[in-house]
C-alpha positions in Angstrom: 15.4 -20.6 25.0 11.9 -20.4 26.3 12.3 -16.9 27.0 13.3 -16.5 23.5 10.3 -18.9 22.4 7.9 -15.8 24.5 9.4 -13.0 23.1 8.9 -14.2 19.5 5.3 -15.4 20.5 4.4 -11.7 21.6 6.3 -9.6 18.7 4.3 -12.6 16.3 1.1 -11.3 18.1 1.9 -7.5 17.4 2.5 -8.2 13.9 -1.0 -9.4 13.6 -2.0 -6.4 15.5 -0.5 -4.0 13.4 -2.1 -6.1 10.0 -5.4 -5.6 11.5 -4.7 -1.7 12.1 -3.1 -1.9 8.4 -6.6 -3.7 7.4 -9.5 -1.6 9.0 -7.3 2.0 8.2 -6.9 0.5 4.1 -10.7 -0.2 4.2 -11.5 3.4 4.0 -9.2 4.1 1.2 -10.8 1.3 -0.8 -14.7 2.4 0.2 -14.0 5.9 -1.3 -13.8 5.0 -5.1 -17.0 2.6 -4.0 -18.6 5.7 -2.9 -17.9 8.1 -5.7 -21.0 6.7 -8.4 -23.6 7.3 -5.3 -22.0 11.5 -5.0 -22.1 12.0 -8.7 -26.0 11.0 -8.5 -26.5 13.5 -4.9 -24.5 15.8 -5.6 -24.9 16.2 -9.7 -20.8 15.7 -10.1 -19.0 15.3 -13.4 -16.2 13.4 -13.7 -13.6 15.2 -13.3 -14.9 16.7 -10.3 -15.1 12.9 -9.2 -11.8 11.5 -10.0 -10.3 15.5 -7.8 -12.2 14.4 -5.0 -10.2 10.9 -5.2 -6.9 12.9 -5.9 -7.4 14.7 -3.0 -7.7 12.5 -0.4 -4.6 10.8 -1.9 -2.4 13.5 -2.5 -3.1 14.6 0.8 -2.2 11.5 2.3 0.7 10.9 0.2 2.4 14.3 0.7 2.0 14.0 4.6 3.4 10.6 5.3 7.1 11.5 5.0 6.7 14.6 7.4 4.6 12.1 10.0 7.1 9.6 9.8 9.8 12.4 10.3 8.4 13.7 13.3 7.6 9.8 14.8 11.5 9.3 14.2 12.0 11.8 16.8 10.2 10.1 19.3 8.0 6.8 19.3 4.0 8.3 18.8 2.1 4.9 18.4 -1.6 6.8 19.4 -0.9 8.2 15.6 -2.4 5.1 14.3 -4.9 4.8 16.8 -6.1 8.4 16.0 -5.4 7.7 12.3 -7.5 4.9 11.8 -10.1 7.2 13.4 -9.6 10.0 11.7 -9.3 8.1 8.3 -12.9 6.0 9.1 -14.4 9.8 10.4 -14.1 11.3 6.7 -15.4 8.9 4.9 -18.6 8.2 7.3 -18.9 11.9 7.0 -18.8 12.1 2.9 -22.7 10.8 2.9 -24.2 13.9 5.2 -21.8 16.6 2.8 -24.0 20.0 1.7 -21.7 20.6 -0.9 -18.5 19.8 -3.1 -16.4 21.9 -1.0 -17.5 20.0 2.4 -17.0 16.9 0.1 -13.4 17.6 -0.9 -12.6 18.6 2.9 -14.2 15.2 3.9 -12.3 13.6 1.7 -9.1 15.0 3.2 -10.0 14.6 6.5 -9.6 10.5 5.7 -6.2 11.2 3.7 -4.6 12.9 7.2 -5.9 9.8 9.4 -4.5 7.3 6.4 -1.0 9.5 7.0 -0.9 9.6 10.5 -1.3 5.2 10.5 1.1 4.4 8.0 4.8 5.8 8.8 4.3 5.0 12.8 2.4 1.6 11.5 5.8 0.6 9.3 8.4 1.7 12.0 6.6 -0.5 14.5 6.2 -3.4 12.2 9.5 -2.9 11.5 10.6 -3.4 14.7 8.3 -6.4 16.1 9.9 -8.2 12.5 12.8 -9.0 14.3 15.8 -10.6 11.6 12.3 -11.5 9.7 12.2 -8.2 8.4 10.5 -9.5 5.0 7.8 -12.2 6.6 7.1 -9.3 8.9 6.5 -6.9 6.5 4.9 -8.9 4.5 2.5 -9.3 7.1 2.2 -5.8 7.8 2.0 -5.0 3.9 -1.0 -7.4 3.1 -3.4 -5.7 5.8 -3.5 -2.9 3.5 -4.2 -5.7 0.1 -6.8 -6.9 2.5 -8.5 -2.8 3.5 -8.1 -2.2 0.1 -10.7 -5.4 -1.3 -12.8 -5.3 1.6 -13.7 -1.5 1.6 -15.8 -1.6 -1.6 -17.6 -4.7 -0.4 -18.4 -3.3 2.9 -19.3 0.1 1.4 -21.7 -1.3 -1.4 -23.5 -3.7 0.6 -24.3 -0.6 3.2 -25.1 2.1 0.7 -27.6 -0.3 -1.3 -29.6 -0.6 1.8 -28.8 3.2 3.2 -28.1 5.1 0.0 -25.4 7.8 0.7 -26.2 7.9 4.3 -24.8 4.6 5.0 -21.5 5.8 4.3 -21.9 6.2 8.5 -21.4 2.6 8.6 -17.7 3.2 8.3 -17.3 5.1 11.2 -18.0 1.3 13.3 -14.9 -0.4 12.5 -12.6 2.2 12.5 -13.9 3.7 15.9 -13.4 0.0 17.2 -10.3 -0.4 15.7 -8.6 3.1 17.0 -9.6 2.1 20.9 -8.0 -1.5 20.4 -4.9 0.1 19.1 -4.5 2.8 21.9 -5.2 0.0 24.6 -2.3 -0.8 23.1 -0.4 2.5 23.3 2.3 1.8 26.0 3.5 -1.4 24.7 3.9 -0.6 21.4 5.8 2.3 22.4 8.2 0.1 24.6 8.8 -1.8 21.6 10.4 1.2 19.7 14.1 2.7 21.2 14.0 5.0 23.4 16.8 8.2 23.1 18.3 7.5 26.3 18.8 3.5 25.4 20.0 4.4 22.1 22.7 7.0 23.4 23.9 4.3 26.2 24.4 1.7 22.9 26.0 4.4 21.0 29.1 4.0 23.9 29.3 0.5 23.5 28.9 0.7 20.1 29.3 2.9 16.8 25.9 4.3 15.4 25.2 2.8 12.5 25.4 5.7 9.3 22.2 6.6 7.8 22.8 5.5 4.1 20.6 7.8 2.1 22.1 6.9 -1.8 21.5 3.5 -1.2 17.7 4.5 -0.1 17.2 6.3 -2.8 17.6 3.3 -5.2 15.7 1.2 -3.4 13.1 4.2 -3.2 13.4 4.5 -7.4 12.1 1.2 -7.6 9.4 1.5 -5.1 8.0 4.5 -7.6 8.4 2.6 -10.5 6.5 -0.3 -9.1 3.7 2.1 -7.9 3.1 3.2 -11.4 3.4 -0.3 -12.8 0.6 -1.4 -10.2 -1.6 1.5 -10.8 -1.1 1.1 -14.5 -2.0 -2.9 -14.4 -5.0 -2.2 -12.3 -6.4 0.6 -14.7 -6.1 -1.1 -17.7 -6.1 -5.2 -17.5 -10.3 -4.9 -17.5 -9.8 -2.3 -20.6 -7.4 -4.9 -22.3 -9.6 -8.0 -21.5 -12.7 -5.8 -23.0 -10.5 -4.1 -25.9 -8.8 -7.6 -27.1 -11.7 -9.9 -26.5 -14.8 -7.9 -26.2 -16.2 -8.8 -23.1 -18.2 -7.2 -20.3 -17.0 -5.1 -18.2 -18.6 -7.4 -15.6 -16.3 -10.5 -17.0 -13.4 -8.2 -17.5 -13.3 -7.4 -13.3 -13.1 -11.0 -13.1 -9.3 -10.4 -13.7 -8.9 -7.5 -11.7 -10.4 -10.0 -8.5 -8.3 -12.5 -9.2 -5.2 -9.8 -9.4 -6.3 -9.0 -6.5 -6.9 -12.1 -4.8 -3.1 -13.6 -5.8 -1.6 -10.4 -4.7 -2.6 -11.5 -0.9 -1.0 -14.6 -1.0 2.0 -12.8 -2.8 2.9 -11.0 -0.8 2.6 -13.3 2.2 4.5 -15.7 0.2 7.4 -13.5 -0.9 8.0 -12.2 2.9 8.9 -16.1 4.1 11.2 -16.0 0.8 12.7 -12.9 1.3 13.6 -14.7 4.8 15.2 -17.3 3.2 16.7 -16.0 0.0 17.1 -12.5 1.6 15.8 -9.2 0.5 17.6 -8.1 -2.7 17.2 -12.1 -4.2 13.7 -12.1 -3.2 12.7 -8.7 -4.9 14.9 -9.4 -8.3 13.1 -12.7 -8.6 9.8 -10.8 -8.9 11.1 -8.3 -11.4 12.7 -11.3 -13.4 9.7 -12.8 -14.2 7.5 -9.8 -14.4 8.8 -8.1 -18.2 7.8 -11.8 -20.3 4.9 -12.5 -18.4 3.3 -8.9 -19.0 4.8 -9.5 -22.7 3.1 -12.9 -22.9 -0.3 -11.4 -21.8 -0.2 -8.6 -24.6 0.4 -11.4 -27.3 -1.6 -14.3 -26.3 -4.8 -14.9 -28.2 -6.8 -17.4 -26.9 -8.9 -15.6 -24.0 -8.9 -18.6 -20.7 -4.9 -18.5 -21.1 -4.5 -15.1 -21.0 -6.8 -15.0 -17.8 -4.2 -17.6 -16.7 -1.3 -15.0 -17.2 -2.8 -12.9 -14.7 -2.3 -15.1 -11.9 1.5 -15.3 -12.2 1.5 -11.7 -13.4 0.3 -10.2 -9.8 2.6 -12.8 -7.9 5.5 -11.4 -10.1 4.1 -7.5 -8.8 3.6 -8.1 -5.2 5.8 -10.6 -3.8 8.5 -8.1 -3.7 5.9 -5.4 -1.9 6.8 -6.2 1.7 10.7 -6.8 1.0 11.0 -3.1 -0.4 9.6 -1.7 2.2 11.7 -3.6 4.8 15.1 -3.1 2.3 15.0 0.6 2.4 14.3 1.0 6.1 17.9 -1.2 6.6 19.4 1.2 5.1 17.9 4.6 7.3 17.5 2.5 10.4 18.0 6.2 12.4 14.7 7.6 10.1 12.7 4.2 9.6 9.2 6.3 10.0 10.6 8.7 7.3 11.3 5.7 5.4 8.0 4.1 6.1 6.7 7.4 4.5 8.0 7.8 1.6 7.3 3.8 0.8 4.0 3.6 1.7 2.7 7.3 0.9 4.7 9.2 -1.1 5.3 6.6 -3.8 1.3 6.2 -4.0 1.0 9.7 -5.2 4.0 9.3 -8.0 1.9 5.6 -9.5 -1.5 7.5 -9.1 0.1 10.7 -11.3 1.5 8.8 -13.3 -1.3 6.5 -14.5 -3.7 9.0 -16.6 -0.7 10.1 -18.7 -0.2 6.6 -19.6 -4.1 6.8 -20.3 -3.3 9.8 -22.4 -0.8 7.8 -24.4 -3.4 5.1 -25.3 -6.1 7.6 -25.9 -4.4 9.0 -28.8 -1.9 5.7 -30.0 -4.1 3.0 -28.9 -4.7 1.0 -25.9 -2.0 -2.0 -27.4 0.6 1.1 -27.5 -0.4 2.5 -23.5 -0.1 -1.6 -22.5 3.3 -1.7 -24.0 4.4 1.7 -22.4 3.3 -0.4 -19.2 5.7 -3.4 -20.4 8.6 -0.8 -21.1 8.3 0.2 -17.2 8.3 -3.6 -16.2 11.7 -3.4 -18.1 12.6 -0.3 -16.3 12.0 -2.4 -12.9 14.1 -5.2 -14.0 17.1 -3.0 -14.9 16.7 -1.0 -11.5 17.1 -4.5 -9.1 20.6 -4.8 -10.9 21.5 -0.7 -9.2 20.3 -1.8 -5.7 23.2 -2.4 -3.3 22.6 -5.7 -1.2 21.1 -5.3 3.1 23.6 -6.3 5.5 23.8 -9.9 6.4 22.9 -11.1 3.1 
C-alpha cells in the first residue's frame, strides 16, 4: 500500500512536470499573435502578409505532429520536448532581429517544429504517468497549454513595450530554462514509457491489445469539430459583443478573458469528472449543454446576462478537452504519440482553416448568420458524442 501511495506521489509529480513543459512550450504560440502589430510597423507588413506568417508557424506545426508522434511510437524520445520547448522559444526570440519577411516566415517556422516535437512525446508521456486517471491526468496535461497560451501575450507585451521588437529575445529565457529541466529529466521519463523488449515478454503472457483505428477516427471527428467550434467562438464573441451592443473593443475582450479564464478551471474540472463519470459521459455532458447555451447567447438582449452566458459557454467547450484526448489514445494504445498528434496538432490546423470561411460567411450574410453557422456546428458536436463507441472499463 505504501509503495502504491509512492508510486502515485511520483507519476502525480511528473504530471506537473509535463504541465509546466505543456505551459512554457504554449507560451510561444500565444506571444506570436502578441508580436505580429510590432512586425507590421518594422517591417511595413500588410495583413495578409501578417495573418501567413501566423498560418505558417501553425500549419507547420500542425502537419508535423502526427509524423513526430509516429516516429516516438517506435521508440520512447522524451529529449523531443526538451529540444522542442527550445526550439519553439528559439524562433520566436529570433522574429525581433529578422532582415526580412522571408527570414520572418522561416522564424516563424522554426517555433512551429519545436511546438511539434513537445506535443505528441508530451501526450504519450502524460498519458502514461495518468495511470486509470487518464482524464484528471490529461486534464492536467491539457491546461498547461490554456495556461502558455494566456500568459504568452502578457509576457510578450510587457517586454516589447520596454524593448520594442528586440525584446522578443526575452523569450528565449523561459524556454532555455525550461528545455534543461526537462532533459535533467530525460532518463526517467523514458523508464516511464514501455520498452519493446517488456512489451514482447507481456505479449506471451498476454494477447496484444488490437489497435482500433474506426473507433479513433470518431473520436478524432469530434476533436476537429470542436477545434473549429473553439477557433470560431474565440474569433467572433468580441465581434458579437461589439456588433450586438456596440461596445469597445477594449470591453468586448473582457469576454474573450473571462472565456479564457473559465476554460482553466474547465478543463481541470472536467478531467476529475471524467474520472468519475468516465470519458464518453464526461465529454457528452459538455456537448449537451453547449448547442442552447450558444443559442441563448445569440438571442439574449440585455448585455451583463449575456456576459453571464459566456461563463457556462467555455465550461460547456473545454471540459471535455482533456477527456478527448485521453479517449482516443484508449483506443490506439500501440500508436498513443500518433494519437497525441493528430489531437493536439493536426486538429489545430483543421479549427484554424476553417475559421476565416466562417468569416467569409458573415462578411457577405451578416455576422448573426456566421454566429449561427457556429451554433449549427455546436449541433454537429452534439450528434457526433451519440457515434463514439464507449473506452473499456466504463
Amino acid at each position: 500500500m505504501t509503495i502504491k501511495k509512492m508510486e502515485k506521489e511520483v507519476n502525480s509529480n511528473y504530471r506537473y512536470l509535463l504541465m509546466l513543459g505543456h505551459m512554457f512550450t504554449d507560451i510561444n504560440q500565444g506571444a506570436l499573435p502578441a508580436i505580429i502589430p510590432f512586425l507590421i510597423l518594422e517591417q511595413h507588413l500588410s495583413y495578409a502578409s501578417a495573418a501567413t506568417l501566423v498560418l505558417a508557424a501553425n500549419l507547420v506545426s500542425s502537419f508535423i505532429q502526427p509524423l513526430v508522434g509516429y516516429i516516438g511510437d517506435k521508440e520512447a524520445r522524451p529529449w523531443f520536448m526538451a529540444l522542442g520547448i527550445f526550439l519553439a522559444g528559439l524562433g520566436i526570440a529570433l522574429l525581433g532581429y529578422s532582415p526580412n519577411y522571408a527570414m520572418s516566415c522561416l522564424f516563424a517556422s522554426i517555433s512551429g517544429v519545436g511546438v511539434a516535437l513537445f506535443h505528441p512525446e508530451g501526450g504519450k508521456v502524460a498519458n502514461y504517468v495518468a495511470g486509470s486517471n487518464k482524464g484528471s491526468g490529461m486534464s492536467i496535461f491539457a491546461v498547461g497549454g490554456n495556461l502558455g497560451f494566456a500568459l504568452g501575450p502578457i509576457i510578450t507585451s510587457f517586454a516589447l513595450s520596454i524593448w520594442g521588437i528586440k525584446g522578443t529575445a526575452v523569450l528565449i529565457i523561459p524556454a532555455l530554462i525550461m528545455s534543461l529541466v526537462m532533459f535533467s529529466f530525460n532518463g526517467k521519463l523514458k523508464a516511464l514509457t514501455p520498452d519493446k523488449s517488456e512489451a514482447s515478454i507481456s505479449d506471451t503472457i498476454a494477447p496484444k491489445k488490437e489497435d482500433d483505428w474506426k473507433s479513433f477516427s470518431k473520436v478524432t471527428s469530434l476533436v476537429f469539430c470542436r477545434s473549429i467550434l473553439l477557433y470560431a467562438l474565440v474569433t467572433f464573441i468580441p465581434l458579437f459583443f461589439i456588433g450586438k451592443f456596440a461596445v469597445t473593443e477594449s470591453v468586448a475582450n473582457i469576454n474573450l478573458t473571462i472565456y479564457s479564464l473559465v476554460g482553466v478551471a474547465a478543463t481541470l474540472l472536467g478531467g476529475r469528472l471524467a474520472d468519475s463519470l468516465g470519458l464518453s459521459k464526461s465529454i457528452k455532458l459538455g456537448f449537451i449543454l453547449l448547442p442552447p447555451l450558444i443559442f441563448l447567447m445569440l438571442n439574449m438582449n440585455q448585455q451583463f446576462l449575456t456576459s453571464a452566458l459566456i461563463v457556462p459557454i467555455s465550461f460547456a467547450m473545454n471540459c471535455s478537452y482533456g477527456s478527448l484526448i485521453a479517449l482516443g489514445q484508449t483506443f490506439v494504445p500501440n500508436r498513443i504519440g500518433l494519437a497525441s498528434g493528430i489531437s493536439l496538432g493536426l486538429s489545430v490546423s483543421v479549427g484554424g482553416l476553417f475559421a476565416p470561411v466562417i468569416g467569409l460567411i458573415g462578411d457577405k450574410y451578416g455576422l448573426m448568420t456566421g454566429m449561427y453557422v457556429i451554433l449549427a456546428f455546436s449541433i454537429l458536436a452534439f450528434f457526433l458524442t451519440f457515434l463514439m463507441p464507449k473506452e473499456d472499463g466504463f
